[in-house]
C-alpha positions in Angstrom: -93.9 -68.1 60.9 -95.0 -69.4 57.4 -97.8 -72.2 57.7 -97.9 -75.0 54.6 -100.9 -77.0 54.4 -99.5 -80.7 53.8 -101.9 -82.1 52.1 -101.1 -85.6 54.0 -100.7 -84.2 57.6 -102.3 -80.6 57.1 -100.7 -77.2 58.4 -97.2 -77.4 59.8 -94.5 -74.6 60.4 -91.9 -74.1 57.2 -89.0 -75.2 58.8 -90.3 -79.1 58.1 -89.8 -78.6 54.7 -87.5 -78.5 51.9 -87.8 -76.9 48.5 -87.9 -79.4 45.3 -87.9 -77.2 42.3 -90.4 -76.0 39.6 -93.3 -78.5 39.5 -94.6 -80.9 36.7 -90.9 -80.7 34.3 -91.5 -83.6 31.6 -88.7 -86.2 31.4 -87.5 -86.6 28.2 -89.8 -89.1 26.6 -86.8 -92.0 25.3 -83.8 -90.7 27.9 -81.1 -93.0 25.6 -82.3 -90.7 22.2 -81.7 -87.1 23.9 -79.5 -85.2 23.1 -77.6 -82.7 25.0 -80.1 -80.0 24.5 -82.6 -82.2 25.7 -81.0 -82.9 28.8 -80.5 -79.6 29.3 -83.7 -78.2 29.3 -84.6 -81.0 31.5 -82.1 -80.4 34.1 -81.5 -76.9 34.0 -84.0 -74.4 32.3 -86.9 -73.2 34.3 -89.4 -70.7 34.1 -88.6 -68.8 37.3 -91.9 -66.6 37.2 -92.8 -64.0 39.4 -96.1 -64.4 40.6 -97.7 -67.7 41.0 -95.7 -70.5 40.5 -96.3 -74.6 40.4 -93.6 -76.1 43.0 -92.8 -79.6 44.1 -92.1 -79.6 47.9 -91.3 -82.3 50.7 -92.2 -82.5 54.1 -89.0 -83.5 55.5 -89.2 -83.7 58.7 -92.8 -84.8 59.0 -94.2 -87.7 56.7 -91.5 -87.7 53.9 -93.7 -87.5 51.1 -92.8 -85.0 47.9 -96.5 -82.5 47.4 -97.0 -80.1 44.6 -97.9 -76.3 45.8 -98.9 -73.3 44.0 -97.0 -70.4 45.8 -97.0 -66.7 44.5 -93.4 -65.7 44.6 -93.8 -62.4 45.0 -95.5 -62.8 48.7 -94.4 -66.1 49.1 -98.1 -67.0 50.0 -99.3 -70.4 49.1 -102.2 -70.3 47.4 -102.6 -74.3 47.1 -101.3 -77.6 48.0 -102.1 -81.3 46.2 -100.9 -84.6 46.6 -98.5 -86.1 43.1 -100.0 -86.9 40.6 -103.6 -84.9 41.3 -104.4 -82.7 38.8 -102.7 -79.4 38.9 -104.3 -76.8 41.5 
């Protein structure tokens, strides 16, 4: 069984979490002024990189909160864990 390190309530088994995408995607900066392309590189384009990859993920079924991770995909170890709005690992 995979292991994540919440970094709120420490190691717990995968299955208490749920994916949330690629981490740290910028919001377009005035949301009424974008255009379509804007939106969607902002809703749909992602890097997808093998290797190590910045992801946002939540601990569902623990203490709710969102965490960023750092998680090779190739692996699928994770090499790191912050809370929001730390700086990345």
């Amino acid at each position: 069984m995979l292991l994540i390190a919440c970094p709120y309530c420490g190691p717990r088994p995968e299955i208490e979490f749920s994916y949330g995408g690629e981490a740290h995607i910028a919001r377009p900066a005035d949301p009424r002024r974008a255009d379509d392309a804007a939106w969607t590189s902002f809703l749909y384009l992602r890097a997808n990189t093998r290797g190590d990859h910045a992801e946002r993920w939540r601990h569902t079924h623990g203490c709710g909160r969102f965490f960023n991770a750092v998680r090779n995909t190739e692996s699928d170890h994770f090499l790191a864990t912050c809370k929001i709005g730390e700086p990345k690992p």
